[in-house]
C-alpha positions as CSV (number, residue, x, y, z in Angstrom):
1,X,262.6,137.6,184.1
2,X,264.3,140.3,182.5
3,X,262.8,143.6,182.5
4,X,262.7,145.6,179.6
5,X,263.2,149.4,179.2
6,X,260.1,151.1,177.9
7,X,260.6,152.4,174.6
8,X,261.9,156.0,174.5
9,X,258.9,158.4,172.5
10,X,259.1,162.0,170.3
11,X,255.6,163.6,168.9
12,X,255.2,166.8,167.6
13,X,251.9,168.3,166.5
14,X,251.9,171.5,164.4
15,X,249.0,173.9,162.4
16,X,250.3,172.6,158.6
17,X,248.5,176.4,157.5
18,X,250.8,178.5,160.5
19,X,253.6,176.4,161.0
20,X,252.4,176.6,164.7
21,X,253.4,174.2,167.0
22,X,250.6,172.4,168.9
23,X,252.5,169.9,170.8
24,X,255.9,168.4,171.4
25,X,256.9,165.6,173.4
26,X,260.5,165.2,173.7
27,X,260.4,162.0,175.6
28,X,258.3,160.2,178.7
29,X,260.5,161.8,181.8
30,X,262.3,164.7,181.4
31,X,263.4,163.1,185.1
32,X,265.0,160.0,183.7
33,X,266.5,162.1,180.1
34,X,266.7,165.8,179.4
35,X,267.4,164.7,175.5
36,X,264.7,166.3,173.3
37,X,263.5,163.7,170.8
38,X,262.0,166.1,169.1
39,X,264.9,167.2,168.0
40,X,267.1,164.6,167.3
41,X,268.8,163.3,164.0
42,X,267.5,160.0,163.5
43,X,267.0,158.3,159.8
44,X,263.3,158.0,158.9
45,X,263.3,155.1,157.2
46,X,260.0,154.8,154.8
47,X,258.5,158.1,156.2
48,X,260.9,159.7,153.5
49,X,259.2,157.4,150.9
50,X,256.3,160.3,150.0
51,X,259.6,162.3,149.2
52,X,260.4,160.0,146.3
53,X,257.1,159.5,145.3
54,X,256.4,163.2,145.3
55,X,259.3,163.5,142.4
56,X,258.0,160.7,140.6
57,X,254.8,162.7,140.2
58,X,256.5,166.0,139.8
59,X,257.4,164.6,136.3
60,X,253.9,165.1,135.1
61,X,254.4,168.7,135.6
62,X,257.9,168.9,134.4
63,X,258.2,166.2,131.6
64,X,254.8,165.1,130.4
65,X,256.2,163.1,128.2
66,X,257.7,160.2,130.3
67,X,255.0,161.1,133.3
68,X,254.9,158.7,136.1
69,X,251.5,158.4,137.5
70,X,250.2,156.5,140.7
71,X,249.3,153.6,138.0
72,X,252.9,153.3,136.5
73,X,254.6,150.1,137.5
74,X,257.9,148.7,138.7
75,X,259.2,145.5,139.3
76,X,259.7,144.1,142.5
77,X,262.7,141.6,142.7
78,X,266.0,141.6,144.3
79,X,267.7,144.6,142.7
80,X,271.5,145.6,142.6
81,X,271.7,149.6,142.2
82,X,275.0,150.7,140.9
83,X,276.0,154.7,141.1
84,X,278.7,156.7,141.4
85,X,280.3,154.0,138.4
86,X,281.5,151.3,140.6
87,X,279.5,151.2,143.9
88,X,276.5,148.9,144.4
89,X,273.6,148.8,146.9
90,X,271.4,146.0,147.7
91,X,268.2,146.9,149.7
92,X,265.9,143.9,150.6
93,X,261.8,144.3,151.3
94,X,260.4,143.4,154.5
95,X,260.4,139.7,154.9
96,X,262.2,139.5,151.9
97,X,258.8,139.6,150.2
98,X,258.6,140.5,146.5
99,X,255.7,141.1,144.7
100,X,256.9,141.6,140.9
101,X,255.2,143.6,138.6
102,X,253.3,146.8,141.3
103,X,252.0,150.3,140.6
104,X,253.4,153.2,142.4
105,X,250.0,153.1,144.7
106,X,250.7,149.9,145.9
107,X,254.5,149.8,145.9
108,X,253.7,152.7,148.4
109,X,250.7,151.9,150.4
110,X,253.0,148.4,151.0
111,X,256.1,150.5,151.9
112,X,258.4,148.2,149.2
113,X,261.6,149.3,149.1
114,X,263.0,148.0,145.7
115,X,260.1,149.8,143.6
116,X,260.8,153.5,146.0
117,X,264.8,152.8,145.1
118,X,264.1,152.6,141.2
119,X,261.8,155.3,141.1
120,X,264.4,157.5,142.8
121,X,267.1,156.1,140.2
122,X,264.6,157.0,137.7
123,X,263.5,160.6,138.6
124,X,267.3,161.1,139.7
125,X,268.8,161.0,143.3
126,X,269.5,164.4,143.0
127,X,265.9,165.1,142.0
128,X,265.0,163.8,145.2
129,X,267.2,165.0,147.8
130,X,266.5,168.6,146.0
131,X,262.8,168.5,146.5
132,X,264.1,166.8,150.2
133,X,265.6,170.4,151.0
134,X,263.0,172.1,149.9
135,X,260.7,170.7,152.5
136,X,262.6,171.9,155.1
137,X,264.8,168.6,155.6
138,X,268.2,170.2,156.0
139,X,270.0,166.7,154.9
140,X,273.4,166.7,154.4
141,X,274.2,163.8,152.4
142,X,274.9,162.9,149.1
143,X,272.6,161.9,146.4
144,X,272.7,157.8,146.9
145,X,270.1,155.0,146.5
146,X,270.1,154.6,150.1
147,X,268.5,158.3,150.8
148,X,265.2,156.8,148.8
149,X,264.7,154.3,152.2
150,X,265.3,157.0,154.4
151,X,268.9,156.3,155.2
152,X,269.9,160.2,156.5
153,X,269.1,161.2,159.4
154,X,266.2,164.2,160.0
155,X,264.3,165.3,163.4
156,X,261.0,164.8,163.6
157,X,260.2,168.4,164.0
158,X,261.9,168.8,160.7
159,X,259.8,165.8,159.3
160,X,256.5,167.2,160.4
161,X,257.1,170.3,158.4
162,X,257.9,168.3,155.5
163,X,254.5,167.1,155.3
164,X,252.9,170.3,155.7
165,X,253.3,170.4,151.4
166,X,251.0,168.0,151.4
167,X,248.4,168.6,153.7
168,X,248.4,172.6,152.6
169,X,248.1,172.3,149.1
170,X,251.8,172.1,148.2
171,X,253.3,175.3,150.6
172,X,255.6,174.5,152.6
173,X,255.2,176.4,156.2
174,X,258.3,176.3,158.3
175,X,257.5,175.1,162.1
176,X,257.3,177.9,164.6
177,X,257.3,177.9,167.9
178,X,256.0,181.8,169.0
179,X,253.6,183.2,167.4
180,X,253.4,186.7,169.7
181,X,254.8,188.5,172.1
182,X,253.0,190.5,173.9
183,X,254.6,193.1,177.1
184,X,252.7,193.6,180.3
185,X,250.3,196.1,179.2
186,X,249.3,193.5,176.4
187,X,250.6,195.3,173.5
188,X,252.2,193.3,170.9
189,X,255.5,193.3,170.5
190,X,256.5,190.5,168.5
191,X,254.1,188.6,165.9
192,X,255.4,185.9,164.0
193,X,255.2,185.7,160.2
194,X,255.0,182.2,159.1
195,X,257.9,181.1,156.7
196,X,256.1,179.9,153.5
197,X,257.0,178.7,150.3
198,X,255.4,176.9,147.2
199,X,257.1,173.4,146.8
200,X,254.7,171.6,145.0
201,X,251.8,171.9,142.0
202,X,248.6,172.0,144.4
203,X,247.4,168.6,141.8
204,X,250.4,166.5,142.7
205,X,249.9,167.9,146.6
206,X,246.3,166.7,146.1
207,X,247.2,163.2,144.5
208,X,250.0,162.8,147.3
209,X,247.7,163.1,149.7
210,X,245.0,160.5,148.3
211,X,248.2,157.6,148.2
212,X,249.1,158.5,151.5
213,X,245.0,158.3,152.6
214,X,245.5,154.5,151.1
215,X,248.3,154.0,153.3
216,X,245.5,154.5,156.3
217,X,243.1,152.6,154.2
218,X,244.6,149.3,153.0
219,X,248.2,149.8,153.8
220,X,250.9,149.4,156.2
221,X,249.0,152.1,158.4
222,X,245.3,150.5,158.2
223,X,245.4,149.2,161.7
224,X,244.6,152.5,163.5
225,X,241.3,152.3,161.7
226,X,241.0,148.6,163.5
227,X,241.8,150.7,166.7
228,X,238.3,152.8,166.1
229,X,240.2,156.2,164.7
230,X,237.8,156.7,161.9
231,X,238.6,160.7,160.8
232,X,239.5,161.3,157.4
233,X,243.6,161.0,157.5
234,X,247.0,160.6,155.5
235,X,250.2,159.4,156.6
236,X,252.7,157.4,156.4
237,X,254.7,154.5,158.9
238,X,258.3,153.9,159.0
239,X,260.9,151.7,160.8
240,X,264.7,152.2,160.7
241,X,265.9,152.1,164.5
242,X,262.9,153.4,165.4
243,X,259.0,153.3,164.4
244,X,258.0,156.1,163.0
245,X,254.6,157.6,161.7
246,X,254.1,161.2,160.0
247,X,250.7,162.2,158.8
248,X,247.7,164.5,158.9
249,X,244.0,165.2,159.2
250,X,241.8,167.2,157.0
């Protein structure tokens, strides 16, 4: 038979309160490929999802009035998006499974794409891609309905300090990969300052994180608890060319 390659791996671990980097894995022989995955622009698919979702809940903070909440709802049905006047997009679900009316919890815990498409034409594609930068996702696209799936690529290094504004109470740290520098008498030389910035109101960092602990719980992520990981977590999966899964512990 035919043997098949095995699959090429990235994972980068970092300290979401430092920035600090823990771990990075640029692929499974530096032998076989010198390319650092780590690094590499790849799209993200429905790891960018929590992006959208975040500036859907932003509006609570911004516009009271027409708040969406984790219990608004969208409907789930084939959907033609037209922007820019004349240009149409027509994303499909998984399967090509629709599941009508949803709330925003289960329209993200299930990773639909239709209801994560019309709350980014809701909130604005701008909106999104905005609060995108602001995360440290140095996208260079254009404000379309495809960015809400995850359509531009990002490195996972640049991912994993994206969800740092979630798991540190809505500061964004900047991933960092000295943190001193020390000559050889052992005085310091260099110590690094951690890049920081608020992105997000700590109560829609906080609800954030409690959709993406559902995603763990009941959604498209729940089989690592099957697998006996049983710690508190968050995260998120995603499949575009690749599988992909951001998240973080407690």
């Amino acid at each position: 038979g035919q043997s098949i390659a095995e699959a090429q791996v990235a994972l980068i671990a970092i300290d979401p309160h430092t920035g600090g980097i823990k771990a990075l894995i640029g692929g499974r022989n530096y032998g076989l490929t010198q390319l650092d995955r780590a690094l590499s622009r790849r799209p993200p698919g429905s790891v960018f999802k929590p992006i959208v979702y975040t500036a859907a809940l932003n509006t609570a903070i911004e516009d009271p009035a027409n708040a969406l909440t984790p219990v608004s709802t969208f409907i789930d049905e084939p959907t033609t998006f037209v922007y820019d006047n004349d240009k149409t997009y027509e994303p499909n679900n998984f399967h090509q499974a629709f599941y009508g009316k949803v709330t925003l919890r289960y329209a993200l815990t299930k990773s639909l794409n239709i209801p994560a498409v019309k709350v980014a034409e809701k909130v604005g594609y701008r909106t999104v891609l905005n609060l995108a930068r602001r995360a440290g996702l140095t996208m260079d696209a254009y404000a379309t309905p495809a960015i809400a799936l995850g359509s531009v690529g990002v490195t996972p290094i640049e991912v994993a300090g994206a969800y740092t504004i979630f798991a540190n109470k809505g500061v964004y740290v900047k991933p960092n990969y000295i943190e001193e520098i020390r000559d050889r008498r052992g005085t310091s030389i260099y110590e690094n300052t951690p890049e920081k910035r608020n992105v997000l109101d700590p109560r829609v960092a906080y609800m954030m994180t409690n959709l993406l602990e559902d995603v763990l719980r009941t959604g498209t992520g729940a089989n690592v608890r099957g697998r006996g990981f049983t710690l508190p977590a968050a995260g998120k999966t995603g499949s575009s060319h690749d599988a992909w899964f951001a998240g973080f512990t407690s």
